[in-house]
Every structure is written in C-alpha cells, then in structure tokens.
Backbone bond lengths (Angstrom), bond angles and torsions (degrees), N, CA, C in turn:
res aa  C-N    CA-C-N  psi(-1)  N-CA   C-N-CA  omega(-1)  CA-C   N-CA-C  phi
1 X - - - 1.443 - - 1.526 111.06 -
2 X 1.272 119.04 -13.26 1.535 118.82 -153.57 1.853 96.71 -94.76
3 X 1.637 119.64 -15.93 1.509 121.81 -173.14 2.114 88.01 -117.13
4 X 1.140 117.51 42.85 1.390 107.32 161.19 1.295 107.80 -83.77
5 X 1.337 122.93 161.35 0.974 135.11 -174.71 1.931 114.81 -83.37
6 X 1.102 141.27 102.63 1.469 139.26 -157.17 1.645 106.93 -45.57
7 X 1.309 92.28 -52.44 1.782 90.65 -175.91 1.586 113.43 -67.52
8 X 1.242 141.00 -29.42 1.216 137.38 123.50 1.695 126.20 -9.42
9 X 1.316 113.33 -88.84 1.396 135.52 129.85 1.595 103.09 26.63
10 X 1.446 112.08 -114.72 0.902 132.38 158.80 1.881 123.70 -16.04
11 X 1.683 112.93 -64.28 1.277 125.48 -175.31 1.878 82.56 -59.49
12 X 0.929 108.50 -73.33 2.245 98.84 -165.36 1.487 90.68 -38.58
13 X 1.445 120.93 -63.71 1.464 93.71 -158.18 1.752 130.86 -63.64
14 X 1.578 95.66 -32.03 1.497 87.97 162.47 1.560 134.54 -64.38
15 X 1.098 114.51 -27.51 1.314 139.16 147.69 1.395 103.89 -19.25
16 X 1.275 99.50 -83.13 1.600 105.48 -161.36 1.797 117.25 -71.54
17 X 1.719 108.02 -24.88 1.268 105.41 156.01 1.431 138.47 -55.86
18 X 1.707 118.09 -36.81 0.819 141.05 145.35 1.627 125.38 -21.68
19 X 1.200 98.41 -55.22 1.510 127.58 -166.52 1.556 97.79 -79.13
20 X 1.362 106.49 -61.38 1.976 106.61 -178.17 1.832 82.96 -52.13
21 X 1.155 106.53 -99.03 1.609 107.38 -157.89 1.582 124.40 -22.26
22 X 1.026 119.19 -18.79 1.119 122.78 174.65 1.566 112.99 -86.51
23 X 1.307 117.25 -47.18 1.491 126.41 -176.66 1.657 93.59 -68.84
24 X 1.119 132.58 -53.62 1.912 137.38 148.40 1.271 105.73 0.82
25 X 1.059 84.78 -73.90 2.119 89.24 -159.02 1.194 114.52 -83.12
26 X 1.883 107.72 -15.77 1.944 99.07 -175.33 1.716 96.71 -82.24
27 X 0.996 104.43 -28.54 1.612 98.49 -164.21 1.919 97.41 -91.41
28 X 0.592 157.84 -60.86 1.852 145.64 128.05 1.213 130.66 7.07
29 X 1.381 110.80 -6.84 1.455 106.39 -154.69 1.101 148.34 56.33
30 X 1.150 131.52 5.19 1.856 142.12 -123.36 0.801 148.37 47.45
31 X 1.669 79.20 76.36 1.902 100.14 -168.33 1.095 109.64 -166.05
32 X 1.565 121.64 107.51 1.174 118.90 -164.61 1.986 79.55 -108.85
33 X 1.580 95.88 -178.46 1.511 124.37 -167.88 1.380 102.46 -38.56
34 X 1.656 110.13 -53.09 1.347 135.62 -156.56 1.978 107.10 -63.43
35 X 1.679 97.14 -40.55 1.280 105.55 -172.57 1.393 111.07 -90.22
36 X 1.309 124.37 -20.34 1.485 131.75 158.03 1.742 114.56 -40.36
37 X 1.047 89.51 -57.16 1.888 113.48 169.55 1.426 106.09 -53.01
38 X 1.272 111.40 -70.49 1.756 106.72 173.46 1.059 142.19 -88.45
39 X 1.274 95.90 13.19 1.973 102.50 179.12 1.323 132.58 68.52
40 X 1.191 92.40 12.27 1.691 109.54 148.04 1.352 162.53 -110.62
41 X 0.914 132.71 171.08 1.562 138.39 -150.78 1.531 120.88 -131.60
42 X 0.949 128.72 138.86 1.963 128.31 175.91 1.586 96.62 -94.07
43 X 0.710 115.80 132.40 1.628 121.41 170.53 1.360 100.49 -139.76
44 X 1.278 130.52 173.01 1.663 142.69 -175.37 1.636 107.48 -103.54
45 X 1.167 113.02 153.40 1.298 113.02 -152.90 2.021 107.50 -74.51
46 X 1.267 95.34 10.07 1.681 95.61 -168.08 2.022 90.62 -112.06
47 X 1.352 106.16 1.64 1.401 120.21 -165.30 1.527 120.19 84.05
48 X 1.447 140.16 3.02 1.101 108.42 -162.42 1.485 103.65 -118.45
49 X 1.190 145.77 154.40 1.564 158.57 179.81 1.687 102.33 -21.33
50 X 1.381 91.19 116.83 2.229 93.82 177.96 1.582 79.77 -70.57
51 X 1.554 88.90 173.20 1.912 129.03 -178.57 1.707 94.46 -89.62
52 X 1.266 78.96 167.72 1.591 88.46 156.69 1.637 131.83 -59.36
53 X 1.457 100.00 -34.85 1.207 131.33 -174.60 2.081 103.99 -60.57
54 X 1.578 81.53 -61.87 1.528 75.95 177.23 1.684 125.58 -69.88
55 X 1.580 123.26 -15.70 1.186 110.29 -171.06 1.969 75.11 -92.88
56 X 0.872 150.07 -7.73 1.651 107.79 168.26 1.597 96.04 -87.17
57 X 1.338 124.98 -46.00 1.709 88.51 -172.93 1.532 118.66 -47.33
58 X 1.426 121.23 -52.43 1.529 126.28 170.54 1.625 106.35 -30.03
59 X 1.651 125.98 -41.68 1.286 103.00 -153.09 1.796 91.46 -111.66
60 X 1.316 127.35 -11.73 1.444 143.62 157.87 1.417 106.00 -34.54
61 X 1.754 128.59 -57.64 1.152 121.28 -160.51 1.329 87.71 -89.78
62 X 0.967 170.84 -72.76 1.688 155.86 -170.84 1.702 105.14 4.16
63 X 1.304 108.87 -40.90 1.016 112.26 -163.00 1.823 105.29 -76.39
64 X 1.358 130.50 -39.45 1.370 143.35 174.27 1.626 103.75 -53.65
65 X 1.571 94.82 115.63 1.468 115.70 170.84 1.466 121.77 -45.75
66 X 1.617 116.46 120.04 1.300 101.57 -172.88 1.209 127.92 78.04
67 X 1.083 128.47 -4.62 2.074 124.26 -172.93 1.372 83.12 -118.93
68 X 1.466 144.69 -39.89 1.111 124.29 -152.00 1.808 94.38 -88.84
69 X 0.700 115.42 -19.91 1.896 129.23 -146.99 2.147 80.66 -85.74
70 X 1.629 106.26 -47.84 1.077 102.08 -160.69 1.722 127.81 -95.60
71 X 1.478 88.14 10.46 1.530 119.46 -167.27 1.747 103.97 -46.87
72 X 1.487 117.70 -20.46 1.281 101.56 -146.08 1.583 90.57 -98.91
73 X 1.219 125.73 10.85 1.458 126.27 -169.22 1.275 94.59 -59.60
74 X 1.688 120.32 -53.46 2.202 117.87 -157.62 1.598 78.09 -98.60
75 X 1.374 74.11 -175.75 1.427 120.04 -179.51 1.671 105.13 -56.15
76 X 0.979 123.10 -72.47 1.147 131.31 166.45 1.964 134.71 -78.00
77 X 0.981 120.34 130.71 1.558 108.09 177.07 1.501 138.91 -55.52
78 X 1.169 122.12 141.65 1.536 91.24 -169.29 1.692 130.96 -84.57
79 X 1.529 90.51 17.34 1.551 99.47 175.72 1.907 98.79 -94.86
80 X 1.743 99.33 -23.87 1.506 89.67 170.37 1.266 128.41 -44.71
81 X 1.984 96.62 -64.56 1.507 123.99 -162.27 1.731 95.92 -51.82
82 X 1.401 114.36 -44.59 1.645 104.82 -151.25 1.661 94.39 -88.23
83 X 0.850 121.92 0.29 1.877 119.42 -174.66 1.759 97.52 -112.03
84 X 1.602 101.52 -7.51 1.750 75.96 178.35 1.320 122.82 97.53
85 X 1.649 110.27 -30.18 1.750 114.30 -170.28 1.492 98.29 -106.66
86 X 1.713 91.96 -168.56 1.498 101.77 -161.98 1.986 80.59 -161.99
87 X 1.072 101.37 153.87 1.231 145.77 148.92 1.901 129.45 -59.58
88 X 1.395 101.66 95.91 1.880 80.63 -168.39 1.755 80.25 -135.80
89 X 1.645 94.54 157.10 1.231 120.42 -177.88 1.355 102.74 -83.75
90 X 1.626 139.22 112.83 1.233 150.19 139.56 1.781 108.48 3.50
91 X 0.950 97.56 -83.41 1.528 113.22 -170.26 1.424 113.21 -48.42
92 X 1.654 118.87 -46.04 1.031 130.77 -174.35 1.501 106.25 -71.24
93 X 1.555 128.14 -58.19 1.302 128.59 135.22 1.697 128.22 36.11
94 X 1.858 76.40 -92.65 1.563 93.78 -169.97 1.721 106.10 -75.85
95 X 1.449 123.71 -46.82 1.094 88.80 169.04 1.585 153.23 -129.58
96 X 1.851 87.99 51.11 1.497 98.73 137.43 1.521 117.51 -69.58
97 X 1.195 140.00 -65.41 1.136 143.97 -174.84 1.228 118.63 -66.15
98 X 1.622 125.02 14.03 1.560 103.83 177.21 1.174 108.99 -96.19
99 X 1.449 118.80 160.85 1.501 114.69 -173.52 1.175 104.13 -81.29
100 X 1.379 109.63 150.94 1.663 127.26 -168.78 1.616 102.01 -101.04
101 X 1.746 97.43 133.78 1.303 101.68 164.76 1.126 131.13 -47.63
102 X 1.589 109.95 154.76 1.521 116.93 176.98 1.722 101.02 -98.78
C-alpha cells in the first residue's frame, strides 16, 4: 500500500466515501451522521421521500472536481439542484406543518 499510486489513492478513497454516504442516507432515509446532529432531512423538492436513484445522483456528484468543494456559493448545493432535493430542518418542518388547534 505504501508505493500506490496517489491519484489512484485518492480515486478508491473517494470512491468509497461516496459509497458510505450513499448506503447512509438510503438506509436512513435522509440522513446521514451529519444530519442526525442537525436535525435534518433530504426530501425532494415537491416534499416527498427521494428514490434510491436520487440519493446516488446527490451522492454521485461529490465525486466531480470542484462542484462539490464549490457548492456552497447558491442557495442550494449543486448535488441538491441536480438531484432535485433539498435539505430541511426537522423542527422547522413539523411546526410549520402541524395542524393548528381549533
């Protein structure tokens, strides 16, 4: 391991980050470690539970040089914009949406 080649190197390990985060959030629902911690959730931009499909595109572009690093420029990330989802705060969530007393 010690004469691998770095750019190699590197490609497995992103690889395999890729790979945790994705296996993370499908089996979580959308919620990786990070969002457990902050009380948040990936949901799809119409609100309802991404596919499988969408948490690998979401966790696919991580991998693209530079877009992921620079994601934080908009409003949204650009693994958001191109997968469709969004990021929402739990708390905030529930109570917008709870039903209001009568």
């Amino acid at each position: 391991m010690k004469n691998i080649n770095p750019l190699l190197d590197r490609g497995i390990t992103l690889s395999c980050y890729v790979l945790f985060m994705f296996l993370i959030e499908t089996l979580t629902k959308g919620r990786s470690i990070g969002k457990m911690i902050t009380g948040t959730r990936v949901i799809m931009i119409d609100g309802t539970k991404p596919t499988t499909k969408n948490y690998f595109i979401r966790n696919i572009i991580r991998m693209l040089p530079f877009i992921y690093q620079l994601s934080f420029l908009g409003e949204n990330g650009f693994h958001d914009n191109w997968s469709n989802t969004r990021v929402v705060n739990l708390k905030i969530m529930r109570l917008k949406y709870r039903p209001k007393a009568i």
